[in-house]
DOROKE-631916 format. One record per residue (C-alpha): x, y, z negated. Coordinates in steps of 0.02 Angstrom, whole numbers, plus 50000, padded with zeros to 5 digits. Layout:
BEGIN
XYZ ...
***
This chain:
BEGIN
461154670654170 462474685554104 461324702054061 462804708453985 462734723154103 460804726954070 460674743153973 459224750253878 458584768753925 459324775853770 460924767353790 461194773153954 460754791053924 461874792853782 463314785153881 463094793654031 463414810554122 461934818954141 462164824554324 462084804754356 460844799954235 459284802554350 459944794454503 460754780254416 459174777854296 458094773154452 459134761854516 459154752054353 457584753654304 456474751254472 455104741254395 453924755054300 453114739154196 454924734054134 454754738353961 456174754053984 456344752753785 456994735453759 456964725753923 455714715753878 454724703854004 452834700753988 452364685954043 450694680954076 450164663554095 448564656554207 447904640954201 448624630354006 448734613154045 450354601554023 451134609954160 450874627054139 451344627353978 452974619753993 453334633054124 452854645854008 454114638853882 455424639454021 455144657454044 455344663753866 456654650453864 457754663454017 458864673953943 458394693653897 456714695853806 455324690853837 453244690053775 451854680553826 450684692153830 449194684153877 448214668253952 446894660354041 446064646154071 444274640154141 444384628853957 444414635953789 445084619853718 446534620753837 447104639153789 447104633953596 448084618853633 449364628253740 449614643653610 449804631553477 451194621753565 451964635653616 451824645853431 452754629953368 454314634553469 454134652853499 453164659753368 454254676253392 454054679053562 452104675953561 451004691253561 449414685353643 447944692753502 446214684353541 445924699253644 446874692653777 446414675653795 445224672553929 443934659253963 443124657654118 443604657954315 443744679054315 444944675954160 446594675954295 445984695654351 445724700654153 447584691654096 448724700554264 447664717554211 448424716154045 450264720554142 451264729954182 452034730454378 453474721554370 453034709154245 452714688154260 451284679454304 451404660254311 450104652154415 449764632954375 448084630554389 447374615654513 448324621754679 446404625654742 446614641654664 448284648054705 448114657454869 446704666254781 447754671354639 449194673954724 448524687954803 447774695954644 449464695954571 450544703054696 449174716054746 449524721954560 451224720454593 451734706354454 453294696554487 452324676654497 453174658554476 451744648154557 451754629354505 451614617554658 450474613154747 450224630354838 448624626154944 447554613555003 447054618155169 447704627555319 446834644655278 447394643855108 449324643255170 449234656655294 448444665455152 449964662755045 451274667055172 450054683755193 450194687155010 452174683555018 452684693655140 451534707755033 452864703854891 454294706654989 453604724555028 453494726754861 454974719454819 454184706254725 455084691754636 454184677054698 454704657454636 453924641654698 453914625454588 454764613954708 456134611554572 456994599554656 457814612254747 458854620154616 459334603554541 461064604954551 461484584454572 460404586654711 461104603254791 462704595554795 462014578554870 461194588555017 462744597955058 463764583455085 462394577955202 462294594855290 464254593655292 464174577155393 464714563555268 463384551255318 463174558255495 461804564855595 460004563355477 458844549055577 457654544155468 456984552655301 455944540655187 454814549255045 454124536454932 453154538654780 452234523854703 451724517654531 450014514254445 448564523054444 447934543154435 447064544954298 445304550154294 444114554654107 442314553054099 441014568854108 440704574353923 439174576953836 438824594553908 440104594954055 439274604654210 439884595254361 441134608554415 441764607654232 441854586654259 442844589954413 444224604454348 444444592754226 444794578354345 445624590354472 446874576254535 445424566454601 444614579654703 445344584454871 444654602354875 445574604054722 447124596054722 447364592554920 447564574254878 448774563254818 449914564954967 449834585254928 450104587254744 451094570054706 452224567554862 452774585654884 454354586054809 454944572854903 454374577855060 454984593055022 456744584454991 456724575955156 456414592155249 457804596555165 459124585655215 458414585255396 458534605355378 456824608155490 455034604355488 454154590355560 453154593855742 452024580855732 450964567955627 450164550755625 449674540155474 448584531155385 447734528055213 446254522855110 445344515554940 445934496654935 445784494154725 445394510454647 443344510654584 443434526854509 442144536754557 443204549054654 443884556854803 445514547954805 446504536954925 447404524554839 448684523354972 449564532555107 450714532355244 451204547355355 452324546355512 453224563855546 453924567155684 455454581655724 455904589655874 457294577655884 456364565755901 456904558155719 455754553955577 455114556455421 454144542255333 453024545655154 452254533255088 451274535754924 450184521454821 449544521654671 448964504954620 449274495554464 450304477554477 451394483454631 452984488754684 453484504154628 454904518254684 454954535554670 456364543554777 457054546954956 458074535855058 459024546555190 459954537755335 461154543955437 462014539255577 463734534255497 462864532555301 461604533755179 460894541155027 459574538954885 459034555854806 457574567654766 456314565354646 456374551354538 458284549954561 459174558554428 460904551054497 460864555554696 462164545554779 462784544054952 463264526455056 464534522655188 463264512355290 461694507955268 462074493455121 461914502754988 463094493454855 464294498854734 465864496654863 465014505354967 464724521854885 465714536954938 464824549954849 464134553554665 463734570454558 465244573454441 464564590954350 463684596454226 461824590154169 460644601554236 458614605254196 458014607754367 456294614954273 457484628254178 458524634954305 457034637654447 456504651054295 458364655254251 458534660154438 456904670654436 457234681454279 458894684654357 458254691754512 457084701154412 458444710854267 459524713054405 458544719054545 458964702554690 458104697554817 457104682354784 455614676054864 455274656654900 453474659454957 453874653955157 454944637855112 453694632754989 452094635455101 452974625855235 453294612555148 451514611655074 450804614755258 451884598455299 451154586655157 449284595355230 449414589855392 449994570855326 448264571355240 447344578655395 448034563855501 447884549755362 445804556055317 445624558155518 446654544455607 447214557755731 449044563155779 448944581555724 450384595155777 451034608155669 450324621855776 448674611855760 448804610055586 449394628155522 448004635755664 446554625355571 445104636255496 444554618855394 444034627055209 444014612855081 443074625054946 442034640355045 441434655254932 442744652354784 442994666954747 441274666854677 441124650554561 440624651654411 440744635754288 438864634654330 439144633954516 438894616854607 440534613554681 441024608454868 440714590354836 439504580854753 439144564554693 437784553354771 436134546054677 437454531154627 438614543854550 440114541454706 440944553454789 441274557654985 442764548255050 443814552355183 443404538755338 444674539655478 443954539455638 442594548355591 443194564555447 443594580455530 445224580755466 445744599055521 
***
């Protein structure tokens, strides 16, 4: 991103005329948290697992400067771990005294206080928690890259798109971690399909499969809600299931090339191998339906010893393609063979770090004042993975309307847990977990 054309306050008053200074000075500098001096960004980072802090090393990886100013995280071993990673590679962009590193589940309020308006917050704690701290940052009027997932129920999304459309009257730089969609192979790749190349979209397939989630035993010490942060990918109030917080992007990618949301869904799912004590299907299979009358298929397993994939299979009605996530190479297929002599289309440009240039595109909108908010796309596309798991835990066809209208809360009263809290689930005298039953779960 060129910020060639940025100016400092004292640079631009000793260049310019003074009966333009004013006018022009608010229209450069709109953001009163932006650090007039020097430009600088402070970026705040909530929740310091893998994830987030990789995405706080993409954003003092944008160009301009930039500070992490502070974190949080419910686990004092995972903010140490994070700053020292990060210290490693950034030691002169980190400013985050012990002061502002917060423990606990009111530790997200205390790090976005620390700001300025107009600075970052990135959100990556278990999705759970993102509508609720969504709406803390934009009420405070921080610019926010929110990891995916963005919800994990119905309320929670409308909740999200309330909080977004908040941001654009503030005028709010808002980023969603569906990468995917500033991947530039895969830009290109979906443009030749919205161009025509393979024909009219009639199917979308969305597979991800491989081994097993993970799951990690309850320390010495652990309070249950502790045990199941820690395991957050196993718990549905937390992580929406595996459908939700695995399958996204390439649901999201099939949406994509279809260029619409589904209208309907049926599907299936359940435990056939997995003995962890958990919440989680091992396997899933949701049937979406569009207006059209075309489909989207997404199938997601996660058991060890099987076949394994992890892409989307478009076809069209004169071609084919294989992209998404798990593809690093899209291509496109005359037909539906899809062979070497058959291909018509391959990417031909430059690599590109999808995770990079979702934050290179954010800081840009923010030094130069453009409009950019991704909160609707990505809440639709997380309302369409939702509904796959409300049909698969229920067994019932489920509309969109009935789906986004749902007042199902997976996790009532969060805003009050404490670590000490018992959470929404919990285990029986045998130590197991509730498990969706379709047929008989409400599933929405």
């Amino acid at each position: 991103m060129n910020t060639s054309n940025l100016t400092t306050r004292r640079t631009f008053l000793a260049t310019s005329g003074k009966a333009l200074a004013g006018a022009a000075l608010v229209t450069a500098l709109p953001r009163p948290g932006y650090t007039a001096e020097n430009n600088t960004i402070k970026v705040v980072l909530i929740g310091c697992g893998g994830r987030g802090t990789g995405a706080a090393g993409q954003a003092l990886s944008t160009q301009g400067p930039t500070k992490l100013w502070a974190v949080a995280d419910v686990f004092e071993s995972h903010v140490k771990s994070s700053l020292n990673q990060l210290q490693s590679r950034f030691a002169d962009k980190m400013a985050v005294p012990p002061e502002r590193q917060f423990v606990g589940f009111d530790g997200y309020r205390k790090a976005i206080d620390s700001l300025d308006q107009g600075d970052v917050v990135i959100l990556a704690t278990p999705p759970g928690f993102r509508p609720l701290h969504m709406e803390y940052a934009v009420a405070k009027g921080c610019n926010i890259f929110m990891e995916k997932s963005f919800a994990v129920d119905a309320p929670g999304i409308r909740r999200v798109l309330k909080a977004g459309e908040a941001g654009t009257r503030k005028n709010l730089k808002i980023a969603g971690g569906l990468m995917s969609r500033h991947y530039r192979p895969l830009e290109e790749a979906i443009a030749q399909i919205h161009q025509g190349l393979i024909g009219d979209v009639i199917t979308a397939w969305a597979y991800r499969m491989h081994g097993p989630v993970g799951y990690s035993a309850k320390q010495a010490g652990m309070t249950e809600m502790g045990f199941q942060i820690a395991n957050y990918s196993c718990f549905t109030w937390l992580n929406g299931s595996f459908l939700v917080d695995w399958l996204i992007h390439n649901i999201d990618v099939c949406c994509w090339a279809k260029n619409s949301w589904p209208v309907s869904v049926q599907g299936m799912g359940g435990r056939q191998t997995r003995k962890e004590p958990d919440q989680l299907f091992d396997h899933y299979g949701a049937e979406y339906t569009f207006a059209d009358g075309t489909r989207l298929m997404a199938q997601g397993r996660h058991i060890a010893n099987s076949f394994e994939f992890f892409g989307d299979v478009i076809q069209g009605a004169k071609g084919s393609a294989v992209l998404g996530e798990g593809i690093p190479n899209p291509q496109l297929f005359k037909g539906h063979n899809r062979t070497p002599e058959n291909l018509i289309w391959s990417y031909k440009g430059p690599k590109c770090d999808a995770y990079q240039y979702e934050h290179d595109l954010l800081f840009d909108a923010i030094r130069n004042n453009k409009p950019y908010n991704e909160t609707e796309r990505c809440a639709k596309t997380c309302l369409t993975a939702i509904m796959g798991r409300m049909a698969c835990e229920s067994g019932k066809q489920i509309t969109w309307d009935e789906a986004m209208n749902s007042e199902r809360v997976l996790a009532p009263d969060l805003e009050q847990f404490t670590m000490d809290s018992q959470p929404p689930v919990a285990p029986s005298k045998e130590g197991a977990y509730p498990v969706a039953m379709p047929g008989e779960t409400q599933g929405f």
